[in-house]
C-alpha positions in Angstrom: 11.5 -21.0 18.1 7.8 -21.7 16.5 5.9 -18.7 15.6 2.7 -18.9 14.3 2.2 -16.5 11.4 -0.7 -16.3 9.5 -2.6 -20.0 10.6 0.9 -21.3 10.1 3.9 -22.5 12.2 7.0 -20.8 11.4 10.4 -21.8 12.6 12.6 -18.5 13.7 15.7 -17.5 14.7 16.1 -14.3 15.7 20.2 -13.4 16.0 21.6 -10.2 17.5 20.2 -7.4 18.9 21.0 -4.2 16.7 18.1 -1.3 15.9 18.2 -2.5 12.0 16.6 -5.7 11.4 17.2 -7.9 8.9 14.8 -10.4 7.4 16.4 -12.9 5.0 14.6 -15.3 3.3 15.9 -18.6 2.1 16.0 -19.6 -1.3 14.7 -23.2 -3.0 11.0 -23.7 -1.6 10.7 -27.0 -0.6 14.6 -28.0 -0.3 16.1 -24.8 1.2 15.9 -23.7 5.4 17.3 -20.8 7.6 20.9 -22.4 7.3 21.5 -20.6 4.3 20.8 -17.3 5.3 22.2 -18.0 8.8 25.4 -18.8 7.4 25.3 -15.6 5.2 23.6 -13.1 7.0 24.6 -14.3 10.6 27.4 -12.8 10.2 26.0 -9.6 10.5 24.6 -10.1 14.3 27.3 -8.1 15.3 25.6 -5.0 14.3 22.2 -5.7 13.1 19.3 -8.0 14.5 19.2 -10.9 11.9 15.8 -12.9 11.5 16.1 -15.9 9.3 13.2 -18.4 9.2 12.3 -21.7 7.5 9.6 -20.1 5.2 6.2 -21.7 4.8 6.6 -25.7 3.7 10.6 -25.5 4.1 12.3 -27.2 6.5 11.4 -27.0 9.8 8.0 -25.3 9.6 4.8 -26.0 8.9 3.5 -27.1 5.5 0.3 -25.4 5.5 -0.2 -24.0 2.2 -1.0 -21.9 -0.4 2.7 -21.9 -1.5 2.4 -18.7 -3.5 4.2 -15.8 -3.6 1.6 -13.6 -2.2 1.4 -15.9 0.8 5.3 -16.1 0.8 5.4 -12.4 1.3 2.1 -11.7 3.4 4.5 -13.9 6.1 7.4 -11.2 6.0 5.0 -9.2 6.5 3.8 -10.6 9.7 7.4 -11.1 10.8 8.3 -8.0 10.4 5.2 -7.0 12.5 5.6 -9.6 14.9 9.1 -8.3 15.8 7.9 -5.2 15.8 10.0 -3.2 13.5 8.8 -0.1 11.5 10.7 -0.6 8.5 13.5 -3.4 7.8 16.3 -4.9 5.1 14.5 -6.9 2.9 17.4 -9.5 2.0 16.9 -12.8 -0.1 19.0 -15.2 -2.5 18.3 -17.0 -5.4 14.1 -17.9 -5.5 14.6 -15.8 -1.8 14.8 -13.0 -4.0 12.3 -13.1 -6.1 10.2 -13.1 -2.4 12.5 -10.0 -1.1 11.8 -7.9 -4.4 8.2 -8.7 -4.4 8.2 -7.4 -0.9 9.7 -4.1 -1.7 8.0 -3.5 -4.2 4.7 -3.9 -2.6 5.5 -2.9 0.7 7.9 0.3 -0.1 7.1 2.1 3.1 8.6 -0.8 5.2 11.9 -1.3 3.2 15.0 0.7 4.6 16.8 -1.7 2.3 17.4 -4.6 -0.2 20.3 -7.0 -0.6 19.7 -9.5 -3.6 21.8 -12.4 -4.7 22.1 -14.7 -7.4 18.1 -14.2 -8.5 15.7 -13.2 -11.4 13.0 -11.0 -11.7 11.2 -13.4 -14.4 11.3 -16.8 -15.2 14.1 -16.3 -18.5 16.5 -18.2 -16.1 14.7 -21.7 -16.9 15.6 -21.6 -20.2 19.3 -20.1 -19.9 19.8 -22.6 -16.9 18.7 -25.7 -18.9 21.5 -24.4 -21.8 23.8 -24.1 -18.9 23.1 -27.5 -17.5 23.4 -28.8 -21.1 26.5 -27.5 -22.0 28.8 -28.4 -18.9 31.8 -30.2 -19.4 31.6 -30.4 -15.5 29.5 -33.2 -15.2 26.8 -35.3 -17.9 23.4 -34.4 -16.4 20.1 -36.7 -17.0 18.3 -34.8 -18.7 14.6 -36.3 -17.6 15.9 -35.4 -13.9 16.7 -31.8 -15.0 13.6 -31.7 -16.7 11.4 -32.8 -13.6 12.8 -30.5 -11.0 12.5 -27.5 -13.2 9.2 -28.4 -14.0 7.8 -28.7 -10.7 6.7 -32.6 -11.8 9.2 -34.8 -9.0 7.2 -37.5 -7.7 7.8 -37.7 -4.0 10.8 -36.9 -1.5 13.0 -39.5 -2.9 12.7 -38.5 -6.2 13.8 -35.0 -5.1 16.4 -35.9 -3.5 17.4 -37.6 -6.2 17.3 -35.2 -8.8 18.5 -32.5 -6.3 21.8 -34.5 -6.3 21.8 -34.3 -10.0 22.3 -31.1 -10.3 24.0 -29.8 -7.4 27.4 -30.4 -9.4 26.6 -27.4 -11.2 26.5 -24.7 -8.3 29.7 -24.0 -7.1 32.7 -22.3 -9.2 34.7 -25.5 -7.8 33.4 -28.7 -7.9 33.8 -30.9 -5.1 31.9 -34.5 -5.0 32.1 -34.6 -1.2 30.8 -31.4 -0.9 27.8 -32.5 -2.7 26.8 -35.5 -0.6 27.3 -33.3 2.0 24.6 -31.1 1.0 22.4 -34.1 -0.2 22.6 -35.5 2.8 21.9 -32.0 5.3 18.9 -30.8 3.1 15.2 -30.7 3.9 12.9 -32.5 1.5 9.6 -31.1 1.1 8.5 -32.0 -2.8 5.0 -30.7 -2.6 6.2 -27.4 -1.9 9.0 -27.7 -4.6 6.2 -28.9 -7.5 3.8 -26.2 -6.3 6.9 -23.0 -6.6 8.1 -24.7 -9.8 4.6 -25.9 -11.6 2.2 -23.1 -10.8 4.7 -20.1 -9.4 6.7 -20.3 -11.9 5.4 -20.6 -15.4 3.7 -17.3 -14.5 7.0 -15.5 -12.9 7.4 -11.8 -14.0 8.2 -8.9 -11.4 9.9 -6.8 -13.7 7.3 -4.3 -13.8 7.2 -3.8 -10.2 10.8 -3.3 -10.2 11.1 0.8 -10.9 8.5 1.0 -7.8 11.1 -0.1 -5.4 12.0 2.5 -3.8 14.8 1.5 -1.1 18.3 1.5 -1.8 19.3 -2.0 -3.5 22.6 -3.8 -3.7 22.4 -7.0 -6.4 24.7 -9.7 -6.0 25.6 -12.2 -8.5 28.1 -14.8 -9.1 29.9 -14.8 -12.2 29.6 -18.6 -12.5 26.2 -18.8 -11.7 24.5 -21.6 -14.0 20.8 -21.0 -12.7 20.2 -17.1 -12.5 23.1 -15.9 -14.5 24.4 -12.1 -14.7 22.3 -11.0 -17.3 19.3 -11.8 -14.8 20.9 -9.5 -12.3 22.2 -7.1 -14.9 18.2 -7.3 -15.8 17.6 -6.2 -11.9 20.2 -3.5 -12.0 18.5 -1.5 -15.0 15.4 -1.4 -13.9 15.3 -1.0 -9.4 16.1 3.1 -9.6 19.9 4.0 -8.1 20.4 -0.2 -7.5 23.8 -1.1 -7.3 25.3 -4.6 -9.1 28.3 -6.1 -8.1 29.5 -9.3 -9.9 32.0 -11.8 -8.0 34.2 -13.1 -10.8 35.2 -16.7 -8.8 31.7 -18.0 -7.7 28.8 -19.6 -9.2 25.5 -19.6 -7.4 27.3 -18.9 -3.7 29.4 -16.0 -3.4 28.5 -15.6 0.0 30.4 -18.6 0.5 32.8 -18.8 -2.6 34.1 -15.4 -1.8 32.8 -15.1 1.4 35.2 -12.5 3.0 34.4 -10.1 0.0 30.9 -10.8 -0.2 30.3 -9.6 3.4 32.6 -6.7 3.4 30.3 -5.5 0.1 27.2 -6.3 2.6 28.4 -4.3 5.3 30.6 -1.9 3.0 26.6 -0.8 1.3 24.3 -1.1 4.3 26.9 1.2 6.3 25.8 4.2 3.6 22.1 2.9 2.9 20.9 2.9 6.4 23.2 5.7 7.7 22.8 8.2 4.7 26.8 8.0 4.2 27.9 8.6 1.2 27.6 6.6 -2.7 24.9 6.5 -5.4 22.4 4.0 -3.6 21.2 7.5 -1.5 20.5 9.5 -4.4 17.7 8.0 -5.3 15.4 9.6 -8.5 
């Protein structure tokens, strides 16, 4: 369905019907869509109401900007209103989490909980995924294509597509060619929104003062594979959200949720089970 939140259309699904909601928000502005977190977190409909979206200038939504993280997470906001839930898991992957961890931290009172994956809480991860992407014996990566979709400076939709396939070889702990057309071939291309998160959002990137003000009980994430927001970024997380707990999965790269995905949700369920329940483990003693 088509929402409108805040002057803009918003494409919505809304899955299950449980009293916890969970809002997960999709990672790669401009390239990613409520697939991702529909695969992931869709599996949790069973027992918890699931809202995944298209966020603003993704996929099927509107492209309406300003593509900034305050705008980013002013629409949470007014979905979580909109459905009209008190307080809800904030849940996001990759750039999805920098969105989710923005959001707790500014809206703490509305946060029952926070499941990260595979994200950063500044911009370090440029530089250590451009090593990365230099050093793999996986593939030989053009570097000028690298170098424009980091930078925010691709010069239309083609062009996005083209460097998206460039570097999609490096994501997954095993390497698959089809796979990667595949995904080429299913994504959304919108490269305004891309240049915009990765020109102006970007160079300016750095949450992790906000981090010891979240508040909620936090569960990290993190492949141990990843080439683009490496352990140390979520090891970075882990020391400073209060009571957070990290868990490393040792054969992904960027996806555990879908390298290892049988684990990855049992450690979902296995954490929100004691955050939102006050069962027992560290994630309830909070400081």
């Amino acid at each position: 369905m088509h929402v409108d939140i805040n002057g803009n259309r918003l494409n919505v699904e809304i899955l299950g019907d449980g009293d916890n909601v969970v809002i997960a928000h999709h990672g790669a502005p401009g390239l990613g869509s409520l697939a991702e977190p529909k695969a992931s977190f869709g599996r949790l409909a069973d027992a918890y109401r699931v809202v995944v979206f298209d966020a603003r200038g993704s996929g099927a939504s509107g492209l309406t900007g300003p593509f900034t993280h305050e705008q980013w997470v002013a629409d949470v906001e007014a979905l979580r209103e909109w459905i009209g839930a008190e307080q809800v898991v904030i849940a996001g992957g990759s750039y999805g989490g920098f969105i989710a961890m923005e959001y707790a931290a500014r809206h703490p009172d509305r946060v029952s909980a926070v499941v990260l994956r595979d994200t950063s809480a500044d911009n370090g991860n440029q530089d250590l995924a451009i090593r990365n992407a230099a050093a793999s014996s996986r593939v030989a990566i053009d570097r000028d294509k690298l170098d424009r979709i980091m930078a925010g400076t691709v010069r239309d939709d083609d062009d996005l597509r083209d460097c998206w396939r460039e570097i999609l070889p490096l994501y997954d702990h095993d390497y698959d060619p089809a796979k990667v057309e595949q995904r080429v071939a299913a994504t959304p291309y919108h490269y305004e929104t891309h240049n915009y998160a990765f020109a102006h959002n970007q160079p300016n990137y750095d949450i992790k003062h906000l981090l010891p003000g979240i508040t909620a009980p936090t569960l990290i994430t993190v492949g141990r594979h990843d080439w683009i927001t490496p352990p140390e970024c979520s090891e970075t997380i882990a020391r400073l959200i209060p009571g957070s707990e990290l868990r490393i999965f040792e054969k992904s790269g960027h996806s555990p949720q879908v390298e290892e995905a049988e684990l990855w949700e049992a450690t979902v369920r296995d954490f929100l089970a004691r955050a939102l329940t006050g069962g027992s483990g560290q994630v309830r003693e909070r400081p």
